[in-house]
BAFI-3210 file (N, C-alpha, C; in Angstrom, 3 decimals, decimal comma, padded with zeros to 6 digits):
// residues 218
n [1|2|3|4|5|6|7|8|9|10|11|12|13|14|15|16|17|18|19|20|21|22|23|24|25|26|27|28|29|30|31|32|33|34|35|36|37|38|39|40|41|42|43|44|45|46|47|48|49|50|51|52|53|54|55|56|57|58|59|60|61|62|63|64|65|66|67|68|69|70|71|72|73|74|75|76|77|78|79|80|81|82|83|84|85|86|87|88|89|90|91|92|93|94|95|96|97|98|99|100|101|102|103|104|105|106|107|108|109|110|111|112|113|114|115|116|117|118|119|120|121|122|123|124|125|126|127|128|129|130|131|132|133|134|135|136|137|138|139|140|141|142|143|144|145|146|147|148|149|150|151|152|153|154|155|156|157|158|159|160|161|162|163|164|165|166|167|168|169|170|171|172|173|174|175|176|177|178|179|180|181|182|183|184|185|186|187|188|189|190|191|192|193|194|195|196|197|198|199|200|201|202|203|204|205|206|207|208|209|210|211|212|213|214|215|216|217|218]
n.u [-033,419|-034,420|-031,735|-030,453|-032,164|-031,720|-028,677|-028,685|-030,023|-028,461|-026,040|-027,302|-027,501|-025,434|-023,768|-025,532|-024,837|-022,050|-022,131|-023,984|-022,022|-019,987|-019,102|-018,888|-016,485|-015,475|-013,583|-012,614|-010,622|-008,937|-007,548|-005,207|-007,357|-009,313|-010,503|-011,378|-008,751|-007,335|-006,000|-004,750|-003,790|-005,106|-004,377|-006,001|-005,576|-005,660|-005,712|-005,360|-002,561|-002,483|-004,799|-003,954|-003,458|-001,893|-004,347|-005,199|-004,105|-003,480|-001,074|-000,619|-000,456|000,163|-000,517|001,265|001,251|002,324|001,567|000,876|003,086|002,893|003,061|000,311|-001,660|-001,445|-000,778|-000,256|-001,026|000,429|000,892|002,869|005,463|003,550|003,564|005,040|004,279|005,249|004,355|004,979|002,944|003,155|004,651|007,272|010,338|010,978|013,022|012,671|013,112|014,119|015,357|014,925|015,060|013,413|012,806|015,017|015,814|016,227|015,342|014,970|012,120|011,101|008,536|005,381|006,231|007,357|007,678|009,509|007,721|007,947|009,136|007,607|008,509|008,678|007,352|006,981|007,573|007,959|009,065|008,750|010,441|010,956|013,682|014,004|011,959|011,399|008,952|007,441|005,853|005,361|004,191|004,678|002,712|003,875|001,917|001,257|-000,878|-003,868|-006,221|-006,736|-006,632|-006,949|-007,674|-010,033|-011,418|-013,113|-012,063|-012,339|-012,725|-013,990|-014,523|-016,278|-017,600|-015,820|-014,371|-015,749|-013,845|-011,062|-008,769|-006,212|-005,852|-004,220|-002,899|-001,622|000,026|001,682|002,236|002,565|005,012|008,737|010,189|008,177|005,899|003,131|000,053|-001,701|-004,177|-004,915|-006,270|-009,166|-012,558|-014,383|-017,815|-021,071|-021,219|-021,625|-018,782|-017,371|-013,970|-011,966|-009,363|-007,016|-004,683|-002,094|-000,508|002,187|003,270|002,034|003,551|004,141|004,392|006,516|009,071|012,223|013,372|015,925|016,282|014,142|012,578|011,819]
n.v [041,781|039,251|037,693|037,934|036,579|034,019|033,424|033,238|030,919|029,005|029,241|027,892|025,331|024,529|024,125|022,384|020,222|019,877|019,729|017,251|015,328|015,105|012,582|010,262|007,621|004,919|003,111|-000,317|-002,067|-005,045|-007,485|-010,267|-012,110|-011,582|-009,645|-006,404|-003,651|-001,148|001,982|002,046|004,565|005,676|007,475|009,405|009,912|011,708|010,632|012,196|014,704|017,584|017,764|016,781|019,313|020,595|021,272|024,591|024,782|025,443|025,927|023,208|022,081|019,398|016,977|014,373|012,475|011,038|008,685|006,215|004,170|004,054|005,433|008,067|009,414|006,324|006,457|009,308|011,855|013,779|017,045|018,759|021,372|020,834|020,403|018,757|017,876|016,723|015,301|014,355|012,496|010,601|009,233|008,405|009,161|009,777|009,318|010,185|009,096|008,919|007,740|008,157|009,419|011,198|012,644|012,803|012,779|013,756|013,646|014,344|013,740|014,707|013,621|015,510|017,698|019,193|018,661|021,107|022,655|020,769|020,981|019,063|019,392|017,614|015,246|012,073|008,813|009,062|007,208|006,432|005,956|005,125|005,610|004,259|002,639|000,535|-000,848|001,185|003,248|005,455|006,465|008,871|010,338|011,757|013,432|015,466|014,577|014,979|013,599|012,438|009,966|007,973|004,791|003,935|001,987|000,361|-000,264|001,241|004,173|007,142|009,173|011,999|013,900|013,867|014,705|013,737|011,041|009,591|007,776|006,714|004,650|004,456|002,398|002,452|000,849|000,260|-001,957|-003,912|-005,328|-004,107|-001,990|-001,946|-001,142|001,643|-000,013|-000,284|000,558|001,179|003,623|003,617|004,213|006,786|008,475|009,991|008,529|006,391|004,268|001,034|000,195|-002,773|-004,029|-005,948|-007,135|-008,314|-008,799|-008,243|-009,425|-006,974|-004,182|-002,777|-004,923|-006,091|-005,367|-003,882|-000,698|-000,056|-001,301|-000,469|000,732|003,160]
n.w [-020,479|-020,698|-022,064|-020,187|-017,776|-019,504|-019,401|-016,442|-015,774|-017,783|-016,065|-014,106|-015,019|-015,670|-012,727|-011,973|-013,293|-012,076|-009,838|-010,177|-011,046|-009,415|-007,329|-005,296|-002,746|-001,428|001,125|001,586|003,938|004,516|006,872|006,349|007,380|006,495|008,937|009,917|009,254|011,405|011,261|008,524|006,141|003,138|000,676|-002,902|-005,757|-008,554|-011,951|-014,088|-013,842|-013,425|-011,888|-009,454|-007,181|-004,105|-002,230|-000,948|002,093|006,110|007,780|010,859|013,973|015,361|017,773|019,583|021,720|024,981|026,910|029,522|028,507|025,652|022,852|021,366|018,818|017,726|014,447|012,897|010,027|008,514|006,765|004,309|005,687|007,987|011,785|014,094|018,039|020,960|023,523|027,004|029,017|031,034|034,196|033,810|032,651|029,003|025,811|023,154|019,476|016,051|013,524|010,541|007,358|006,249|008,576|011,004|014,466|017,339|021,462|024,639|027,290|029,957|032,890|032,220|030,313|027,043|023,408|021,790|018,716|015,729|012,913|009,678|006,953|004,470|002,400|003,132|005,369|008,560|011,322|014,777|017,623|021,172|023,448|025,315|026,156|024,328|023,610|022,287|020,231|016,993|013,896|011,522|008,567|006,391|003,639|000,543|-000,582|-002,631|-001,506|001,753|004,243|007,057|008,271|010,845|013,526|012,373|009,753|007,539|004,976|003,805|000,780|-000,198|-002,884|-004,758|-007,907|-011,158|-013,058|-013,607|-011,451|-008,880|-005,984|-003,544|-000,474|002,446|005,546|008,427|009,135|007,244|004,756|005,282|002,508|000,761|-001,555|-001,197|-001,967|-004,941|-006,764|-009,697|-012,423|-011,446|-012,139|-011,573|-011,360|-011,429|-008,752|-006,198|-005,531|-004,101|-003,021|-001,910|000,043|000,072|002,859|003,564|006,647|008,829|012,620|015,192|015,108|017,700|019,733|018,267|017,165|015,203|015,600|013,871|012,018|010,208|007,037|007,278]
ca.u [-033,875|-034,517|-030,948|-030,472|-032,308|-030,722|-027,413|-028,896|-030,626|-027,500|-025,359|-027,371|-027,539|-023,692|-023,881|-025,809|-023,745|-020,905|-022,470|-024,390|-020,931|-018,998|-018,292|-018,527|-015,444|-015,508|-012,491|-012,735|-009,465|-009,408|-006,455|-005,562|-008,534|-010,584|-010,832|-010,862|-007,660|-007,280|-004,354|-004,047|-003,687|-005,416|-004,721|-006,295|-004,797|-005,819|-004,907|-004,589|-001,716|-002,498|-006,021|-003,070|-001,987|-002,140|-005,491|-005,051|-003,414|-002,665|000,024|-001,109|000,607|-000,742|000,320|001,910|001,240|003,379|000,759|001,081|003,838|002,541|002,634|-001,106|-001,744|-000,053|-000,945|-000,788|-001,445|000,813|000,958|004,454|004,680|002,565|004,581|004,472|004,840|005,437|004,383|004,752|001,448|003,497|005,319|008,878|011,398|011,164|014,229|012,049|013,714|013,675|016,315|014,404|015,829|012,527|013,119|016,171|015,831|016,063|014,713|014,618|011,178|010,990|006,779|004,716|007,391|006,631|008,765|009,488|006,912|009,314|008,698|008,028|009,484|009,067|006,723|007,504|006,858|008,948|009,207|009,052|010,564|011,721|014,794|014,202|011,082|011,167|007,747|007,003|006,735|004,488|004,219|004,267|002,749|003,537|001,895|000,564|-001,719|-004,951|-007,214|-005,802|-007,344|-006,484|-009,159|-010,537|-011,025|-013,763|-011,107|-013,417|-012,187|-014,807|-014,090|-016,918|-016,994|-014,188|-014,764|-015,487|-012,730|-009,921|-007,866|-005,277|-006,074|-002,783|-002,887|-000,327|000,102|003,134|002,142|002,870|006,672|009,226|010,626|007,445|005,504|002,088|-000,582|-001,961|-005,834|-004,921|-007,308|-010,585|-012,940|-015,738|-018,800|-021,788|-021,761|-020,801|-017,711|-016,597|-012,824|-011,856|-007,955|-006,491|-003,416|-000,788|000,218|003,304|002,798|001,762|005,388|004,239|005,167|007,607|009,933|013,513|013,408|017,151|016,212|013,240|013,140|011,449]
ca.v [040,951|038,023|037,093|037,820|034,875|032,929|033,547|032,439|029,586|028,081|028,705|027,267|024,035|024,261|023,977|021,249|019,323|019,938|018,452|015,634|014,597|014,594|010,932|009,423|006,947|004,398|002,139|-000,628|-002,416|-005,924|-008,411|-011,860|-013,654|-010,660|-009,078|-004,774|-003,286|000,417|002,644|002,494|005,314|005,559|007,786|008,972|010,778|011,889|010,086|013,933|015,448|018,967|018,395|017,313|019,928|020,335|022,079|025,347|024,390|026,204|024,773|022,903|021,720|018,170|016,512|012,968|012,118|009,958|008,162|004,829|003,819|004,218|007,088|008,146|008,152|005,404|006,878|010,667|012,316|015,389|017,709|019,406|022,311|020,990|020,663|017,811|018,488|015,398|015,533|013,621|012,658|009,540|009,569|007,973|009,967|008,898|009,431|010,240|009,716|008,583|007,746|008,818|010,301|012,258|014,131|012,528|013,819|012,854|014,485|013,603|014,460|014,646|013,598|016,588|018,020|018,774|019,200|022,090|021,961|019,770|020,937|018,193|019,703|016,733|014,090|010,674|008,147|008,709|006,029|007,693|005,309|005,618|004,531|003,730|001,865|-000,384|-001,452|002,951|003,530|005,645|006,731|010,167|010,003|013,174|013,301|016,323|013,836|016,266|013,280|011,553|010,586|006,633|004,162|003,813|000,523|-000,456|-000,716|001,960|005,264|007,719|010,814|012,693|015,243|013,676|015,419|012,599|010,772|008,380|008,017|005,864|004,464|003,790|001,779|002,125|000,198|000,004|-003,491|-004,294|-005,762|-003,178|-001,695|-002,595|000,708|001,693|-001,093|000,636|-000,228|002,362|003,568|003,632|005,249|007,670|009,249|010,726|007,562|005,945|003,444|000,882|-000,490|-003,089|-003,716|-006,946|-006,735|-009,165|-007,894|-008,458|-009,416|-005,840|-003,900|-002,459|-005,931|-007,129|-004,442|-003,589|000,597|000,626|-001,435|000,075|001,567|004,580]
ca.w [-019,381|-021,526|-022,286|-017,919|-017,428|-020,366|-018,260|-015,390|-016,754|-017,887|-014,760|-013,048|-015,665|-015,433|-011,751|-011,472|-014,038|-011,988|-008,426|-010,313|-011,725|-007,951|-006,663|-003,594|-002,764|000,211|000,675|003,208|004,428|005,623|006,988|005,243|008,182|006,261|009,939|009,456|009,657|011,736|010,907|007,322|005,480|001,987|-000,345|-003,395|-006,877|-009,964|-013,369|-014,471|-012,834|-012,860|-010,631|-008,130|-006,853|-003,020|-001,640|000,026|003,625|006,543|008,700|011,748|014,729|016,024|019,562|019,652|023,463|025,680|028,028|029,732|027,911|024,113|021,843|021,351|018,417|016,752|013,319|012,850|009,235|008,331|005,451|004,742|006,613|009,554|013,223|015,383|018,941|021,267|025,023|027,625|030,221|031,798|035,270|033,678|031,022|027,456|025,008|021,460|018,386|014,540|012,391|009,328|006,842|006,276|009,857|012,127|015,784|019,469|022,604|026,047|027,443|031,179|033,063|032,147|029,164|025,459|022,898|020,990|017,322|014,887|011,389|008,867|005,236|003,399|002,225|003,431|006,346|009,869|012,513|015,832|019,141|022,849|023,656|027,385|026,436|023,338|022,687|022,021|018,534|016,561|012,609|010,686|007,592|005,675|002,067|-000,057|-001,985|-002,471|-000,642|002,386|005,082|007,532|008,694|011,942|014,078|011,254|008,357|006,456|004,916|002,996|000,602|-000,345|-003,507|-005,735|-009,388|-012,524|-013,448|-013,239|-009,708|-008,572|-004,872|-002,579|000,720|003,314|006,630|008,865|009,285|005,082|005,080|004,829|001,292|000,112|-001,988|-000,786|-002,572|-005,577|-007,363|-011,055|-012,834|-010,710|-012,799|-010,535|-012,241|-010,634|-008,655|-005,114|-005,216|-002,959|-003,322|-000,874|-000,055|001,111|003,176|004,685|007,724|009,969|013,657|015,742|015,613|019,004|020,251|017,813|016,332|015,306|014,253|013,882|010,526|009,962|006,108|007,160]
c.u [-033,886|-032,828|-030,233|-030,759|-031,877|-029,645|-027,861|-029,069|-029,087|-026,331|-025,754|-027,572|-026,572|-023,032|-024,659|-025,699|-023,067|-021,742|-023,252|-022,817|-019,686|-019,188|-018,575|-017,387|-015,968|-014,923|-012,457|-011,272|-009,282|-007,873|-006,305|-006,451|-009,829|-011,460|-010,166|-009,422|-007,596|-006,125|-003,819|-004,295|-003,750|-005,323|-004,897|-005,781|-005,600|-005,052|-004,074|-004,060|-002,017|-003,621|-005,175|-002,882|-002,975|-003,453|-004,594|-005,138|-002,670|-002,123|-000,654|-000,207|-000,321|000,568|000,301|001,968|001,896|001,900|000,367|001,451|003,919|002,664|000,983|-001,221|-001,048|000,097|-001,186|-000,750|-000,947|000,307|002,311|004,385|004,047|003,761|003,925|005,132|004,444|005,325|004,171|004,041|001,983|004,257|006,837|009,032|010,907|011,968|013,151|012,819|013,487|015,259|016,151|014,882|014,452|012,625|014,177|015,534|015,970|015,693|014,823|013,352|010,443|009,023|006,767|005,609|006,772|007,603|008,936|008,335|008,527|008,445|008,174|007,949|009,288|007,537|007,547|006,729|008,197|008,454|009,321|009,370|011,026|012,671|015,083|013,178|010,612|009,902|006,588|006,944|005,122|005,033|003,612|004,009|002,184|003,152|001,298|-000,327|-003,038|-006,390|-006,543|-006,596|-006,814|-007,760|-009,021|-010,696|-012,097|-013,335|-011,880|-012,640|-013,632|-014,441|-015,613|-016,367|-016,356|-014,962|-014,624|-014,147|-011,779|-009,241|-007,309|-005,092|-004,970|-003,393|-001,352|-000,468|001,216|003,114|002,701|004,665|007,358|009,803|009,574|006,560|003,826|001,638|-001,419|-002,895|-005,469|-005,799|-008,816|-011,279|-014,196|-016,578|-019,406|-022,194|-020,834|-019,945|-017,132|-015,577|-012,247|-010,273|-007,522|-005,452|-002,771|-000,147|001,003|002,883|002,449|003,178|005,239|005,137|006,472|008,359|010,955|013,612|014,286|017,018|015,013|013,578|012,494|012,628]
c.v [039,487|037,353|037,300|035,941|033,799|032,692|032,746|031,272|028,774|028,090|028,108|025,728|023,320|023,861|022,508|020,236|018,807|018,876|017,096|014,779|014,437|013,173|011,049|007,396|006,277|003,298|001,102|-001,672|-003,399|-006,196|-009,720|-012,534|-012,442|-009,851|-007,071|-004,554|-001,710|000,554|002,228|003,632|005,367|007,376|008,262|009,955|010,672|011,238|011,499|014,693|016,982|018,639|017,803|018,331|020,184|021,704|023,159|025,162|025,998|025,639|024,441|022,628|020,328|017,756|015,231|012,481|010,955|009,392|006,113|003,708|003,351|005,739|007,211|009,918|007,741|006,020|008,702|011,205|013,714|016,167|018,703|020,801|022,224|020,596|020,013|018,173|017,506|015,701|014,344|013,180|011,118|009,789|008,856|009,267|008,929|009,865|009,662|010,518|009,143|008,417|008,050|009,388|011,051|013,492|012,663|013,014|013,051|013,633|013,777|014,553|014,142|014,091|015,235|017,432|017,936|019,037|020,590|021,812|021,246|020,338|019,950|018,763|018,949|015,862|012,568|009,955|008,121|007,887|006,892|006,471|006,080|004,816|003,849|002,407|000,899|-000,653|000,036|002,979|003,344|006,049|008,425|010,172|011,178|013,080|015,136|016,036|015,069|015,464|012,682|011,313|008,480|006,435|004,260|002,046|-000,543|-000,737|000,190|003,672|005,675|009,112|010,856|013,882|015,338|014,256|014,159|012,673|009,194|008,845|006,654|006,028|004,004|003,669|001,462|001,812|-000,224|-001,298|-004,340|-004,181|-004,402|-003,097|-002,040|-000,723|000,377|000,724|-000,006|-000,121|001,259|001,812|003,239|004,717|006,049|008,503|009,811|009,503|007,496|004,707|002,118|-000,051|-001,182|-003,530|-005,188|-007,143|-008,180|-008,935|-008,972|-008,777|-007,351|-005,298|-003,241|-003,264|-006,728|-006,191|-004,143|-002,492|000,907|-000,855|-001,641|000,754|003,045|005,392]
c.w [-019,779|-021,683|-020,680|-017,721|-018,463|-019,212|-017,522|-015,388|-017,008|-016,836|-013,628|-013,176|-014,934|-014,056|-011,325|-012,147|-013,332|-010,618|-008,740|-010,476|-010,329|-007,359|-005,130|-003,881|-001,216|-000,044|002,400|003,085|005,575|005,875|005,995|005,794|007,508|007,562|009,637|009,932|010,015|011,019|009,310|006,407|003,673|001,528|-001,697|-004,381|-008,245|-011,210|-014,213|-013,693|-012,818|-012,056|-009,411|-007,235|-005,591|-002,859|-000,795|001,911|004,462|007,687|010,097|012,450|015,794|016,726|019,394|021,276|023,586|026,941|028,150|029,016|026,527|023,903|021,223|020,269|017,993|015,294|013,097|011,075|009,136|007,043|005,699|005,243|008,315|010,585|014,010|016,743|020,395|022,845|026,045|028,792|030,972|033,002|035,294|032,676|029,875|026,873|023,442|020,526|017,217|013,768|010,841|008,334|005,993|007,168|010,610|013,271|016,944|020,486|023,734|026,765|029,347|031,861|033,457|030,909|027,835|025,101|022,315|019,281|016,311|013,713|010,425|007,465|004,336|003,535|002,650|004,801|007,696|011,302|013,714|016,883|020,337|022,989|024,765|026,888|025,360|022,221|022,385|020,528|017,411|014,693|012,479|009,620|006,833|003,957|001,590|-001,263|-001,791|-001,831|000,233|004,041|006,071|008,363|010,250|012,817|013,145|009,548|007,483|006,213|003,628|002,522|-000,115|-001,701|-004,808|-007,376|-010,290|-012,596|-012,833|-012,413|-009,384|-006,960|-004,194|-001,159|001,449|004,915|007,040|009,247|007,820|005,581|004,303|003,666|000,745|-000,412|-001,780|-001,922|-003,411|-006,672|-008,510|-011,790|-012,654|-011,526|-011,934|-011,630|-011,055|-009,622|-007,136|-005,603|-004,607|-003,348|-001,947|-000,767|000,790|001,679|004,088|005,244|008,296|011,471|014,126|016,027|017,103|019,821|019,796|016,543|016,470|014,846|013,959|012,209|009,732|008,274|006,245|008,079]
res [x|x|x|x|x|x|x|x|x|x|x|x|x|x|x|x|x|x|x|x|x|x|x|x|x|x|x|x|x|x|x|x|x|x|x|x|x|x|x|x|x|x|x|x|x|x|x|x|x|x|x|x|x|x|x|x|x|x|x|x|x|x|x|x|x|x|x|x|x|x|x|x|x|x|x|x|x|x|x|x|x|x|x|x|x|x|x|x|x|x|x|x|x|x|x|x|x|x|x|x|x|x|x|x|x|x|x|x|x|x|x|x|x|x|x|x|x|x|x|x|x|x|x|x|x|x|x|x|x|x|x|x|x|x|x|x|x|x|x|x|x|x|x|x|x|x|x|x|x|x|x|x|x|x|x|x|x|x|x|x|x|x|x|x|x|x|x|x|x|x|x|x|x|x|x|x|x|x|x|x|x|x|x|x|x|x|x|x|x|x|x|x|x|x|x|x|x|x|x|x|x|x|x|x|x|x|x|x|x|x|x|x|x|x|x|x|x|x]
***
């Protein structure tokens, strides 16, 4: 009985080793006037490549809406595997396509029309436009990083959990000039402790209003 509760006794030390020693992360994401920036996509990696490896996923299928002449949302968040599936809630046609060489495709999507699910296979970033309507044009941003998650309209992103250690923070924004590689803060060290890493970005005008996706590098 005696060496019972030994056992116990130390799994339950070992246990609360392990949750004192989890992290909290919180990454906020301004402009160059230091005004928040939505829609960027942070994220976050291990210095030690084996605690990579992708979390147990099971394929999803998220909706890319067509309504009053935007794609809604502008920013969607895949994982490979998952299936985007593009509908249209406007009362014109839209032409949807990508030149990507992550996913290629084109569609014509009649009012009230979805598409078929589109696979995405790959990691990368695909450009999505309309070809009737110019100023259309949303982002896929497929990763299998094991945190990933894009800010909100208060430039703020929070992970919860992260295990001690060193992590290498990437920032990506389809606003950041093209050929350019996500913005990268290496070697962040996390203990049993909260975080906060802030990200300064030099954005492009809004490509809603001012875009060419036929020399787009995604």
């Amino acid at each position: 009985m005696m060496r019972s509760k030994i056992w116990l006794s130390g799994a339950l030390a070992l246990l609360f080793t392990i949750r004192t020693q989890a992290a909290e992360l919180n990454v906020r994401i301004v402009d160059q006037h230091g005004d928040p920036v939505a829609d960027a996509v942070v994220t976050v990696l291990s210095r030690d490549p084996a605690a990579n490896r992708p979390a147990q996923h099971t394929n999803a299928v998220k909706v890319i809406d067509q309504k009053n002449l935007m794609f809604m949302p502008y920013i969607e968040v895949f994982r490979p595997g998952d299936s985007v599936v593009f509908r249209n809630s406007d009362h014109t046609r839209h032409h949807v396509y990508s030149f990507s060489p992550v996913k290629a495709f084109e569609f014509v999507l009649t009012p009230g029309q979805s598409s078929a699910p589109l696979a995405l296979d790959q990691s990368g970033v695909v450009a999505v436009g309309c070809n009737i309507h110019d100023q259309m044009i949303a982002y896929l941003y497929i990763s299998d990083a094991p945190w990933i998650a894009h800010s909100g309209k208060d430039g703020k992103v929070g992970f919860d959990n992260l295990p001690a250690g060193a992590y290498e923070v990437r920032v990506w924004q389809p606003r950041l000039r093209p050929n350019k590689p996500d913005l990268a803060q290496s070697a962040t060290v996390l203990g049993n402790d909260t975080q906060t890493l802030t990200f300064k970005l030099a954005l492009l005008p809004d490509p809603r209003t001012q875009f060419d996706r036929e020399h787009t590098s995604y």
